[in-house]
Rosetta silent file (secondary structure, phi, psi, omega in degrees, C-alpha in Angstrom):
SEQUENCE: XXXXXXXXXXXXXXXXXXXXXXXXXXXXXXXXXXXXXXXXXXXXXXXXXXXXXXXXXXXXXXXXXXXXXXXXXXXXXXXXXXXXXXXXXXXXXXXXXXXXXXXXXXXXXXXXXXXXXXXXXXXXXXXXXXXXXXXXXXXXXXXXXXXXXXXXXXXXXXXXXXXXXXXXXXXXXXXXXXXXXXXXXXXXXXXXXXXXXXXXXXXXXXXXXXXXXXXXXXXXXXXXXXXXXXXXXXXXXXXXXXXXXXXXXXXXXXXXXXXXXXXXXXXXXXXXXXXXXXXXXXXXXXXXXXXXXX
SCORE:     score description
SCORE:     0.000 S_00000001
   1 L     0.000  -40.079 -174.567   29.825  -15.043   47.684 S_00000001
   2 L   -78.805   -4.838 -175.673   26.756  -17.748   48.513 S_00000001
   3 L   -91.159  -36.456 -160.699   24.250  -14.313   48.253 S_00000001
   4 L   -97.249   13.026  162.349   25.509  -13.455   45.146 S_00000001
   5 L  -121.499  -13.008  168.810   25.327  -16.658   43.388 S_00000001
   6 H   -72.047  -31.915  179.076   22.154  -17.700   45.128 S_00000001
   7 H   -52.434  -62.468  179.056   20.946  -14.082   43.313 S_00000001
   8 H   -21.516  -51.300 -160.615   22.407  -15.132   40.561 S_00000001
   9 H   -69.723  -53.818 -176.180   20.392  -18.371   40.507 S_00000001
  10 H   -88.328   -0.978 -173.655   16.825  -16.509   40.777 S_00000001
  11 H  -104.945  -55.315 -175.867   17.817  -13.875   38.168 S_00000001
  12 H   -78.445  -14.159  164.389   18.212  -16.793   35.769 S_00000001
  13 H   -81.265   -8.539 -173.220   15.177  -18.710   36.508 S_00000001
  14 H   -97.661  -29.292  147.010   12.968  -15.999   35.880 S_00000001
  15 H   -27.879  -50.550 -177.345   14.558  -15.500   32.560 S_00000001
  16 H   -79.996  -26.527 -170.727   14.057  -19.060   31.939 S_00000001
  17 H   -99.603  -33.882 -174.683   10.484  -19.639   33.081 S_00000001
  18 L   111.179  102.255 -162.715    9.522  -16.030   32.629 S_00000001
  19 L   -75.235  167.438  172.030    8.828  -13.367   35.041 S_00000001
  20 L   -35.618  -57.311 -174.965    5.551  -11.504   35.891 S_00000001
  21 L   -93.718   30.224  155.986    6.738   -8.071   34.108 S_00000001
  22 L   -63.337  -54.851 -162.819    8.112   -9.423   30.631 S_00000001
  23 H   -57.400  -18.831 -150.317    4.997   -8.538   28.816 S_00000001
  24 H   -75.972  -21.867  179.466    5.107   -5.084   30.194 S_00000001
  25 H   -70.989  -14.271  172.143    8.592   -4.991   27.795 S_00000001
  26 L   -64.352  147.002   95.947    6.440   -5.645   24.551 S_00000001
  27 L   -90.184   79.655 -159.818    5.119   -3.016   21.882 S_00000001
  28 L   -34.849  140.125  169.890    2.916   -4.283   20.071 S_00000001
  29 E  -146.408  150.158 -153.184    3.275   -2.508   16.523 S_00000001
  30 E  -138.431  119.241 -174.316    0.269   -2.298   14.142 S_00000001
  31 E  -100.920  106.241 -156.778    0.205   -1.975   10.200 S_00000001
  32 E  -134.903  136.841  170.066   -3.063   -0.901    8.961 S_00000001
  33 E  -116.236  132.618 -173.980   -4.113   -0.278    5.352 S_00000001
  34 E   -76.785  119.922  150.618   -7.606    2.291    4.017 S_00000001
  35 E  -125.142  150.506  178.333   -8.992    0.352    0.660 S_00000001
  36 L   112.324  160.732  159.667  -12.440    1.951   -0.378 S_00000001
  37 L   -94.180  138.944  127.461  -13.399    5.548    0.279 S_00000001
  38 L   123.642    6.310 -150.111  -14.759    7.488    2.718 S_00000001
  39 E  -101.990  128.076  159.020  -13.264    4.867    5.438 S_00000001
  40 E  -154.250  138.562 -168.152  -11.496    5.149    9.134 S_00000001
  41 E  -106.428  138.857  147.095  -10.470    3.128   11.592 S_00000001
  42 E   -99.087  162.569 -174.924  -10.180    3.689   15.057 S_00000001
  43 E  -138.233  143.454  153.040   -8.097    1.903   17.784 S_00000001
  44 E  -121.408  131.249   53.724   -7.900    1.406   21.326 S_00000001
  45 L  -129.101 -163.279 -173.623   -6.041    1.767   22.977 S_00000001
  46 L   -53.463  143.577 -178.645   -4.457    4.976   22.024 S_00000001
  47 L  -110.380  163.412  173.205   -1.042    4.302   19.773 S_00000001
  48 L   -87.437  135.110 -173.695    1.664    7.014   20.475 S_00000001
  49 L    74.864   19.747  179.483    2.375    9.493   17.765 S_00000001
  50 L   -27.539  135.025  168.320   -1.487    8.787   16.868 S_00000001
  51 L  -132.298  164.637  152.174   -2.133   10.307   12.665 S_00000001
  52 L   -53.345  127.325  177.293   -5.490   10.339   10.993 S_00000001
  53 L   -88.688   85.814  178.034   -5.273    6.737    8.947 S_00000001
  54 L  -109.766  -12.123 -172.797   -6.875    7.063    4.734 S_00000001
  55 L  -123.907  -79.658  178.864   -4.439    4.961    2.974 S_00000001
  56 E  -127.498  121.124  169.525   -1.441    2.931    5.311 S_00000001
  57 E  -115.748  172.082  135.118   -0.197    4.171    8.915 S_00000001
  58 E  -131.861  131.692 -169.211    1.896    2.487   11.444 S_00000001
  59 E  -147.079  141.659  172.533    1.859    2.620   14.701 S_00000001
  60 E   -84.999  165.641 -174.212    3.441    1.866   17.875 S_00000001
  61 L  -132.122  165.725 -153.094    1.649    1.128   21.080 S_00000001
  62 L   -78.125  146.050  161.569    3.168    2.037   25.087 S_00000001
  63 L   -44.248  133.323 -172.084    5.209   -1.078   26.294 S_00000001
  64 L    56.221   44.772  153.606    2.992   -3.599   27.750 S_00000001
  65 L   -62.447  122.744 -178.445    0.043   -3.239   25.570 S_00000001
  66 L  -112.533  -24.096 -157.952   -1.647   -6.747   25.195 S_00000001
  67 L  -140.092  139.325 -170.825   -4.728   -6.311   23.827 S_00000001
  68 E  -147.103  132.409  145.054   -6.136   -4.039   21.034 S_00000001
  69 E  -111.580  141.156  172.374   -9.491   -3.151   19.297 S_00000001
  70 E  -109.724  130.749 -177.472  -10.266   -1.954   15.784 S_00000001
  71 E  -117.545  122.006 -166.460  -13.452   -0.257   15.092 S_00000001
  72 E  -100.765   76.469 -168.778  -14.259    0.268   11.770 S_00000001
  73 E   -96.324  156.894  177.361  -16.326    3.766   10.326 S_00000001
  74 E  -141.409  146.167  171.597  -17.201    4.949    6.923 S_00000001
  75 L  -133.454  122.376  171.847  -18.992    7.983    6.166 S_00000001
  76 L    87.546   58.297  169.011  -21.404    7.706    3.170 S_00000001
  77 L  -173.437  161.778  160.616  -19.855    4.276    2.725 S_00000001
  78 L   -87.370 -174.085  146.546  -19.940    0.652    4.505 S_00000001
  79 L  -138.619  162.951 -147.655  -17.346   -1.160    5.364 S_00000001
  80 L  -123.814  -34.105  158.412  -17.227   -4.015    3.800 S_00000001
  81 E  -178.080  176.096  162.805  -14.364   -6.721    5.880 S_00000001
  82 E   -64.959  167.356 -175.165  -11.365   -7.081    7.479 S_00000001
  83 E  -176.452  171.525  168.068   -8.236   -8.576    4.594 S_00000001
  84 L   -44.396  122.697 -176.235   -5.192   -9.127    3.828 S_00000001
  85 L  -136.089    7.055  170.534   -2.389   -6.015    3.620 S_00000001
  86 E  -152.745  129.199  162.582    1.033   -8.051    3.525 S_00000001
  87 L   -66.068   -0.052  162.714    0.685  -11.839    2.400 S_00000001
  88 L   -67.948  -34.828 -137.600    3.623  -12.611    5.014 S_00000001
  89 E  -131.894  118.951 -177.320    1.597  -11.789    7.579 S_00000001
  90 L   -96.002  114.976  176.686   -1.922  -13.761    8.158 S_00000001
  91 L   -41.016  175.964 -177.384   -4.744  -10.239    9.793 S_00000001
  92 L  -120.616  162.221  179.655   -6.604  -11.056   12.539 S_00000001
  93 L    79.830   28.005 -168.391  -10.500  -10.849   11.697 S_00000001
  94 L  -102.958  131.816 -173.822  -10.220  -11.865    8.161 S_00000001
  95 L    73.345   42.412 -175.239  -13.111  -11.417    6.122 S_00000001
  96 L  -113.882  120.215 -177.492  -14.926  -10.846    9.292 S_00000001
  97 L   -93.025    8.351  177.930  -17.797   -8.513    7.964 S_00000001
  98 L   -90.497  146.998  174.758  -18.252   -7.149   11.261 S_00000001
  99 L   -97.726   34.072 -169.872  -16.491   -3.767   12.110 S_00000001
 100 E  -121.983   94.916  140.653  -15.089   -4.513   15.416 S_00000001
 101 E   -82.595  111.633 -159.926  -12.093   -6.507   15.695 S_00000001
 102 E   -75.750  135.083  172.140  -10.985   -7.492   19.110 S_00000001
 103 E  -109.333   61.178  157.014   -7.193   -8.341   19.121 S_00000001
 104 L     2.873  -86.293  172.039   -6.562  -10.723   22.392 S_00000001
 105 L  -120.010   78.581  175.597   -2.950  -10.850   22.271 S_00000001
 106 L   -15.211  101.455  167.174   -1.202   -8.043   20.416 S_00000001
 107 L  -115.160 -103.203  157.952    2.236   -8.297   18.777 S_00000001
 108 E   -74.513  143.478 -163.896    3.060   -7.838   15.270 S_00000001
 109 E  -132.260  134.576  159.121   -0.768   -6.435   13.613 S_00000001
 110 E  -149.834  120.372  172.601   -0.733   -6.514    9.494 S_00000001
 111 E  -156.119  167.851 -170.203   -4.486   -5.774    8.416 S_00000001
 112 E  -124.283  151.510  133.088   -6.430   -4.090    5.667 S_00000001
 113 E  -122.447  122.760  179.678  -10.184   -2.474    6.147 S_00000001
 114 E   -69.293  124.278  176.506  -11.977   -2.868    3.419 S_00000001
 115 L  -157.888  163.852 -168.386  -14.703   -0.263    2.595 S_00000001
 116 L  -154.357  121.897   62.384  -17.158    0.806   -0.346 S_00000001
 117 L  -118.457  160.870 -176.070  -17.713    2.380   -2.137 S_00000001
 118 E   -96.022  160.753 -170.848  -14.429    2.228   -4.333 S_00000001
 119 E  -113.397  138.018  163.323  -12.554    4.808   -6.530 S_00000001
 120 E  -121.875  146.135 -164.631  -11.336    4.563   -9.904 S_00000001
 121 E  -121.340   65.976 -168.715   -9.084    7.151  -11.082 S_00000001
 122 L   -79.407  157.149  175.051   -9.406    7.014  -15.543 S_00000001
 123 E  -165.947  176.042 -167.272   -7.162    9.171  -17.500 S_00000001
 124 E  -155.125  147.600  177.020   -5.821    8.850  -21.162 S_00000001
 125 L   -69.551  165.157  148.184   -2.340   10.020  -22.423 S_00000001
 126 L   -35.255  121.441  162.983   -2.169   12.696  -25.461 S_00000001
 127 L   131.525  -38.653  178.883   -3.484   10.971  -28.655 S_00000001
 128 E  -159.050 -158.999  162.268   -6.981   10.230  -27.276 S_00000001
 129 E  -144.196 -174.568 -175.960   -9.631    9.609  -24.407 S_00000001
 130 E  -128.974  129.080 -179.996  -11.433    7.161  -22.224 S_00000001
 131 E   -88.145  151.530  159.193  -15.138    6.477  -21.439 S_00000001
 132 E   -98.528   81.716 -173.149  -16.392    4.958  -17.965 S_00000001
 133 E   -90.654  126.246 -170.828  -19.770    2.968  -18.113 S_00000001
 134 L    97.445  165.722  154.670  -21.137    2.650  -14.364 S_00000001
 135 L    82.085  145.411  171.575  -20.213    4.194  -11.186 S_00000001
 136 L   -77.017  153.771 -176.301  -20.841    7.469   -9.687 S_00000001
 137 L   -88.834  143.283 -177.273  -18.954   10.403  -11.180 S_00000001
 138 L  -132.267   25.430 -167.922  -16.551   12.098   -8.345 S_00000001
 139 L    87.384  111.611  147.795  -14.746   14.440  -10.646 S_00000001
 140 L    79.109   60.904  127.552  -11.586   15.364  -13.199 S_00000001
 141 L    85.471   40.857  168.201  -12.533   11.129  -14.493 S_00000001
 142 E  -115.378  145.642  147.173  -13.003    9.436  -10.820 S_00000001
 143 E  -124.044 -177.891 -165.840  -15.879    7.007  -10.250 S_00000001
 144 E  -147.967  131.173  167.681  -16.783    5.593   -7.273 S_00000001
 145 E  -130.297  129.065  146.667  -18.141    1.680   -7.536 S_00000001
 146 L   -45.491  154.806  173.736  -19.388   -0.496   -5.191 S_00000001
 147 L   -54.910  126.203 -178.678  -17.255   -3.090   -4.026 S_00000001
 148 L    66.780   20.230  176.527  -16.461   -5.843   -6.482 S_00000001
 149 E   -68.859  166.950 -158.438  -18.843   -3.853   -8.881 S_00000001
 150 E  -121.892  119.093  150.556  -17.751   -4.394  -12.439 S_00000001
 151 E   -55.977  129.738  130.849  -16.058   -0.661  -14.608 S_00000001
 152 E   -70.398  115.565 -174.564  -16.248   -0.541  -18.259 S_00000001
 153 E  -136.489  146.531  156.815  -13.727    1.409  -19.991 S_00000001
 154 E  -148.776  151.499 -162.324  -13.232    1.990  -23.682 S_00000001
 155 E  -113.034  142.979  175.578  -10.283    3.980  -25.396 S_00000001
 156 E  -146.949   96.241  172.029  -10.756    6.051  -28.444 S_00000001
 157 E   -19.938  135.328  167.938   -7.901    6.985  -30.236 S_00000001
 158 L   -84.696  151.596  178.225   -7.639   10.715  -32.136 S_00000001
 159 L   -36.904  149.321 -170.306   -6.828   11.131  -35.722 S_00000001
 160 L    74.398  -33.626 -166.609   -3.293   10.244  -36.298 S_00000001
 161 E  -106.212  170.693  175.259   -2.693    8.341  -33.031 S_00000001
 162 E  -118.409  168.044  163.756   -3.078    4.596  -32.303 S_00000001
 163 E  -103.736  127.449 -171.777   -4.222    2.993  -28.824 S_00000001
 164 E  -116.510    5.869 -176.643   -1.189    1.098  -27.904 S_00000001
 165 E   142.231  169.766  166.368   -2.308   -0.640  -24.341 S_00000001
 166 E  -100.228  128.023  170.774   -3.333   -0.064  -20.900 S_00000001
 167 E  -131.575  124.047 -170.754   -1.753    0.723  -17.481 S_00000001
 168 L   150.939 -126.882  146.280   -3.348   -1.004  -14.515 S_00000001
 169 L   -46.555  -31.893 -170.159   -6.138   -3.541  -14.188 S_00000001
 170 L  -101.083   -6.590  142.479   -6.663   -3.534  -17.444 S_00000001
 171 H     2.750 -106.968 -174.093   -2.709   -4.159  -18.218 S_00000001
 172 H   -15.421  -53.048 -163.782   -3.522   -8.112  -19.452 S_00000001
 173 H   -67.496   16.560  177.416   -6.564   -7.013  -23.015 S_00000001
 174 L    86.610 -144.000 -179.896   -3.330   -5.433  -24.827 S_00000001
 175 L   -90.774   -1.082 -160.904   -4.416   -3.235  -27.870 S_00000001
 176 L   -73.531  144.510  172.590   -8.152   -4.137  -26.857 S_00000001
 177 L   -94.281    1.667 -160.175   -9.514   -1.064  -26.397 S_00000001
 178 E  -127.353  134.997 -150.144  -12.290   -2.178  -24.679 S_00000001
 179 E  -141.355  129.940  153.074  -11.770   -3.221  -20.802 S_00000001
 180 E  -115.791  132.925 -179.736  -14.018   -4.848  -17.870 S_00000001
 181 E  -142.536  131.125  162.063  -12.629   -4.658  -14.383 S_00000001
 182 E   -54.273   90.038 -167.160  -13.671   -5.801  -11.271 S_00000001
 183 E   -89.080  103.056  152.967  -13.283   -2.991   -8.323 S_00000001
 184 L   -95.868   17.436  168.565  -12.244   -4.828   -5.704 S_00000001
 185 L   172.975 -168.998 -172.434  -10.458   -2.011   -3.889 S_00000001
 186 L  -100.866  174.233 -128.544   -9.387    1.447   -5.788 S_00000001
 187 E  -148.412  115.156  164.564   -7.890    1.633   -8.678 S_00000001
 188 L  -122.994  121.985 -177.535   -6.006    4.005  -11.688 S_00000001
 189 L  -104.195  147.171  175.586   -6.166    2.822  -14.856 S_00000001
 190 E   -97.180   99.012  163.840   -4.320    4.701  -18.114 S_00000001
 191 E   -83.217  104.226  171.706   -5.056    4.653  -21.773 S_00000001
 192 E  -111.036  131.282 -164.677   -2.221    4.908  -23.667 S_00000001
 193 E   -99.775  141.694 -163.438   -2.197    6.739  -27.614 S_00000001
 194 E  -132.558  117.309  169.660    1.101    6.365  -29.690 S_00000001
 195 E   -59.966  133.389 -155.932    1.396    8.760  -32.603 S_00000001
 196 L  -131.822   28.873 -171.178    0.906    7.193  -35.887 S_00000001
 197 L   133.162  170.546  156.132    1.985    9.563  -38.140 S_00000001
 198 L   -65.877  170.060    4.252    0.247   12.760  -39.363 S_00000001
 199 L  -106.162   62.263  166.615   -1.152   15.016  -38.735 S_00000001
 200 L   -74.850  144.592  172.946    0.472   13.716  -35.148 S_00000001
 201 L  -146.383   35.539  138.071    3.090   16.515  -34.520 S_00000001
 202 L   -84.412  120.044  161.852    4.957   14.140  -32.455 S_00000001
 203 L   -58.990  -26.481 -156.691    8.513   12.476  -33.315 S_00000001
 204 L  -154.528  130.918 -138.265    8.406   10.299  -30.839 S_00000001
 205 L   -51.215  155.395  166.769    5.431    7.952  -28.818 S_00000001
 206 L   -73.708  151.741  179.678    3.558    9.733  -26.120 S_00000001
 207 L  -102.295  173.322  148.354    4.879    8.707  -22.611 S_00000001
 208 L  -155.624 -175.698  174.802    3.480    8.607  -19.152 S_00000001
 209 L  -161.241  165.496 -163.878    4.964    7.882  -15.723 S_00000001
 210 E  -133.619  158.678 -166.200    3.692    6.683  -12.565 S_00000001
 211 L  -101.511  139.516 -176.872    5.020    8.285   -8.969 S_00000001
 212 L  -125.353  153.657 -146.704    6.433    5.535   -6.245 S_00000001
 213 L   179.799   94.342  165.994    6.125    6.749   -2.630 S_00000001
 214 L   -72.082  148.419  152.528    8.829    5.676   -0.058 S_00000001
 215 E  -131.632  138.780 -171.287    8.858    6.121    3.593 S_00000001
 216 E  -115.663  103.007  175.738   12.034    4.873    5.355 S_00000001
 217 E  -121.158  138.297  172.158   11.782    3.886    9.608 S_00000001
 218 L    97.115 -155.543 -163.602   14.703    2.981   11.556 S_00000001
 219 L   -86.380   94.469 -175.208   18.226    2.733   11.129 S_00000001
 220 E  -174.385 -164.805 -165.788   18.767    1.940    7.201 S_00000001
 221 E  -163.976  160.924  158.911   18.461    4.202    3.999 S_00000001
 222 E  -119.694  111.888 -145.038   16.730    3.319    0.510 S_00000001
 223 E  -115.019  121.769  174.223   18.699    3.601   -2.669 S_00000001
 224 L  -143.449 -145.084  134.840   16.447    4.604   -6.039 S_00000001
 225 L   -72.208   73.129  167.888   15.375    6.743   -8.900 S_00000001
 226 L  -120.517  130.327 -176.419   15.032    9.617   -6.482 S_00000001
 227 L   -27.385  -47.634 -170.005   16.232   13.109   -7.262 S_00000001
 228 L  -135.900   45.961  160.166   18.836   12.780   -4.438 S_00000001
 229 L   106.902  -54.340 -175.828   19.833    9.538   -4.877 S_00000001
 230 E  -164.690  134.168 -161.594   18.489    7.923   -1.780 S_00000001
 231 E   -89.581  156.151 -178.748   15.515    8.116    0.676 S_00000001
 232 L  -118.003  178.643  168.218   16.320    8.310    4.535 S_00000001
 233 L   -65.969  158.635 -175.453   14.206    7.959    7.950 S_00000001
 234 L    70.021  -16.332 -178.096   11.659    9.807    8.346 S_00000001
 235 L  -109.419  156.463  165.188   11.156   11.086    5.446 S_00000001
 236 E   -86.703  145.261 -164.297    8.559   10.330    2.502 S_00000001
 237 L  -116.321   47.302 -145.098   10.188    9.744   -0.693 S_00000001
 238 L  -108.771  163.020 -167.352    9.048   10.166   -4.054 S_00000001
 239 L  -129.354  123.477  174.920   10.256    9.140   -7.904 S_00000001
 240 L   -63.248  105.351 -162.072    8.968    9.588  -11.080 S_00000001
 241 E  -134.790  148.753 -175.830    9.780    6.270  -13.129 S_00000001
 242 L   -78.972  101.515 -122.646    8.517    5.694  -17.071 S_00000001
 243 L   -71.993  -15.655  167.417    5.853    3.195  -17.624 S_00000001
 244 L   -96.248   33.630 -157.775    8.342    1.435  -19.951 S_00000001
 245 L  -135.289  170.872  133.627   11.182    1.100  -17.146 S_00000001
 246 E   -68.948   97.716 -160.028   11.615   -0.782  -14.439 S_00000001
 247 E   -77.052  130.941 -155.415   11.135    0.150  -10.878 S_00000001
 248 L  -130.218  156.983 -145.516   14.321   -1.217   -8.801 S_00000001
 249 L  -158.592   99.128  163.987   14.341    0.072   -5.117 S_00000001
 250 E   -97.303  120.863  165.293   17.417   -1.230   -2.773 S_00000001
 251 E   -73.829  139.158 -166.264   17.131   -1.556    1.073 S_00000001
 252 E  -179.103  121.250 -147.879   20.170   -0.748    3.176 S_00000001
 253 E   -95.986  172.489  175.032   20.921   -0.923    6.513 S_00000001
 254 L  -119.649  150.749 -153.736   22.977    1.307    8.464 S_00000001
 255 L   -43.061  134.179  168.444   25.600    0.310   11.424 S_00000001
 256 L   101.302  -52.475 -155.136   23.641   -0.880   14.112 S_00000001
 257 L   -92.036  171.670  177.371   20.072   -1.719   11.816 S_00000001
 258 L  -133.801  145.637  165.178   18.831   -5.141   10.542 S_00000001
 259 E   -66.152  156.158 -175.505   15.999   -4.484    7.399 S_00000001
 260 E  -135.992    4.036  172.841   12.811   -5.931    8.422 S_00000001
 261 E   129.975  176.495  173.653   10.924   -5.913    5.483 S_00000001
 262 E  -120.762  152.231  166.794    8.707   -3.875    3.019 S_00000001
 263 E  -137.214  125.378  173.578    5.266   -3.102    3.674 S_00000001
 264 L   161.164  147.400  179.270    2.509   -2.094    1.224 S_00000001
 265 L   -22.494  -49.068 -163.054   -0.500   -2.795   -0.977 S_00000001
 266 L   -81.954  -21.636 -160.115    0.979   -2.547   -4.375 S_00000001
 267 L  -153.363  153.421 -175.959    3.627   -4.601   -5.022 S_00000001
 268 L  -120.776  141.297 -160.452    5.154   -7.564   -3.382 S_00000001
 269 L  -139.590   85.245  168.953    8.589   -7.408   -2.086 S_00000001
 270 L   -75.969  -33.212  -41.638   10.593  -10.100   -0.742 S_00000001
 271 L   140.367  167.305 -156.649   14.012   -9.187   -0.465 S_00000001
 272 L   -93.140  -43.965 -165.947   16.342   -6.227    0.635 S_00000001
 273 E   -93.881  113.097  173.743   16.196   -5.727   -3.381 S_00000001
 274 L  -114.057  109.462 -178.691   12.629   -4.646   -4.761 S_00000001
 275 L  -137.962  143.872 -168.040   11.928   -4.646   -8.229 S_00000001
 276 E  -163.685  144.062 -179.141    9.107   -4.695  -10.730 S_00000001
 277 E   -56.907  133.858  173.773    7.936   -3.008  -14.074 S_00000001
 278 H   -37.401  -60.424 -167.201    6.485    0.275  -13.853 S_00000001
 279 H   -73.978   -1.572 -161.816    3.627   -0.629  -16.016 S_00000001
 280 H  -111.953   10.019 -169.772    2.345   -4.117  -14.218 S_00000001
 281 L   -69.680  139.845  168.071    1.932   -2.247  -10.393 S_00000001
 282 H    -1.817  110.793  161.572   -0.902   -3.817   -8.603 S_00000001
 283 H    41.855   32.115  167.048   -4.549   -2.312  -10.064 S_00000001
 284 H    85.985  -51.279 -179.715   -2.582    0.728  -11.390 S_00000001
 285 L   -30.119  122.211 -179.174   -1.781    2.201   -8.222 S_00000001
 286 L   -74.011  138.457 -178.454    1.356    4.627   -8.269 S_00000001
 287 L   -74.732  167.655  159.060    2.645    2.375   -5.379 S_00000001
 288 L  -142.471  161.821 -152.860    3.791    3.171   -1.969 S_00000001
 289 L  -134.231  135.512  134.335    6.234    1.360   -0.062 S_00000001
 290 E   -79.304   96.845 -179.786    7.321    1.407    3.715 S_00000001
 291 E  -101.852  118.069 -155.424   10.664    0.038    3.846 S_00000001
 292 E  -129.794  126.203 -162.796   11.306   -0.757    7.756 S_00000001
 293 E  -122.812  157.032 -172.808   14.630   -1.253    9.683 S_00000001
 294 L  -152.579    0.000    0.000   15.211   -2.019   13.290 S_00000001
């Protein structure tokens, strides 16, 4: 009886003060986002279930991982700093123009790498088109800009149609048809033409729609516009929603899970409940969202 409460006794102080092998119970997990082209990062030490990184991965690392470096390469590009990729969560290295960030003690990781040159992605609805002044041409109405370089765009309506607005960066001018934007990371902007009549041989305004891109980890489910209703683990998830609509995106855990958040670039998401107009996402971007349960 006096061994097994004297055990007792030394099993609870090292709980309380902390034994030798707790850290070895950590795994560190690390949320990394690509902005810029031509950009990859690598990390050591190895993460398990390792992918190629170009836009947002996550990854886990083996239990009792402490310490992590990020190396930053671009090919036929720079990189240009370390940044922000969830405003919950303050990166380590930020705005550190160097491409090596040593990570001391590893837990939760939320970072960006920044790299340039940047892509814009122009396109114009039925009813008219859109010019690009600057920037290298990359094909089908991509440029490529340096970082924080400044795109020109102007929209020029076809006979019959009107230019009714913008969807992206260029959201905020209206009816202007004429747009300057700042590429601070990449970018798709939309000109959208409204039929105005003849010899339009449209009833009813040209549309567009922008694609939302789920991914669901752990024990929970995401309820949306999605063909079947609701996205699950593991899987990528995507919905077609109308630039006049509202995108509304419910988290929801399943026996057992707790939600832990959303993570991604485009959109800001506090809540279990994520919602935001179609036409105002972040620089244009059809967004993509990591909704993560544990």
């Amino acid at each position: 009886m006096t061994k097994t409460l004297a055990t007792a006794t030394v099993l609870a102080s090292l709980l309380l003060v902390g034994s030798p092998g707790a850290a070895s119970l950590v795994a560190p997990r690390l949320y990394i986002g690509i902005s810029g082209t031509g950009g990859t990062v690598e990390i050591t030490p190895t993460p398990t279930l390792a992918q190629p990184c170009t836009t947002y991965c996550s990854y886990v690392f083996p239990a009792g991982t402490t310490h992590l470096h990020l190396r930053a390469y671009s090919a036929g590009g720079r990189f240009v700093k370390w940044d922000v990729l969830d405003p919950r969560y303050t990166p380590p290295c930020l705005a550190s123009p160097s491409p090596d960030c040593d990570i001391p003690n590893a837990g939760r990781v939320v970072v960006r790498a920044v790299f340039s040159p940047v892509m814009l992605q122009a396109s114009a609805t039925k009813g008219g088109t859109v010019d690009v002044v600057g920037g290298t041409s990359c094909g089908g109405g991509c440029k490529l800009f340096d970082y924080n370089g400044i795109a020109t765009l102007e929209a020029h309506p076809a006979v019959g149609y009107n230019f009714n607005g913008w969807n992206g960066a260029c959201g905020a001018r209206g009816t202007d048809p004429h747009c300057a934007v700042r590429m601070a990371g990449n970018g798709t902007i939309t000109a959208i033409f409204h039929c105005s009549g003849s010899p339009c041989d449209d009833s009813s305004p040209v549309t567009t729609v922008i694609r939302v891109y789920v991914t669901v980890k752990g024990p929970g489910h995401v309820t949306g516009p999605f063909a079947a209703g609701s996205c699950v683990p593991n899987t990528q998830c995507v919905a077609s929603v109308d630039l006049a609509k509202q995108v509304l995106l419910q988290a929801i855990s399943d026996k057992g899970g707790a939600f832990r958040g959303w993570y991604t670039s485009s959109v800001i998401c506090r809540s279990t409940r994520c919602q935001f107009p179609a036409a105002k996402t972040a620089r244009g971007f059809s967004p993509s969202l990591l909704a993560r349960f544990s």
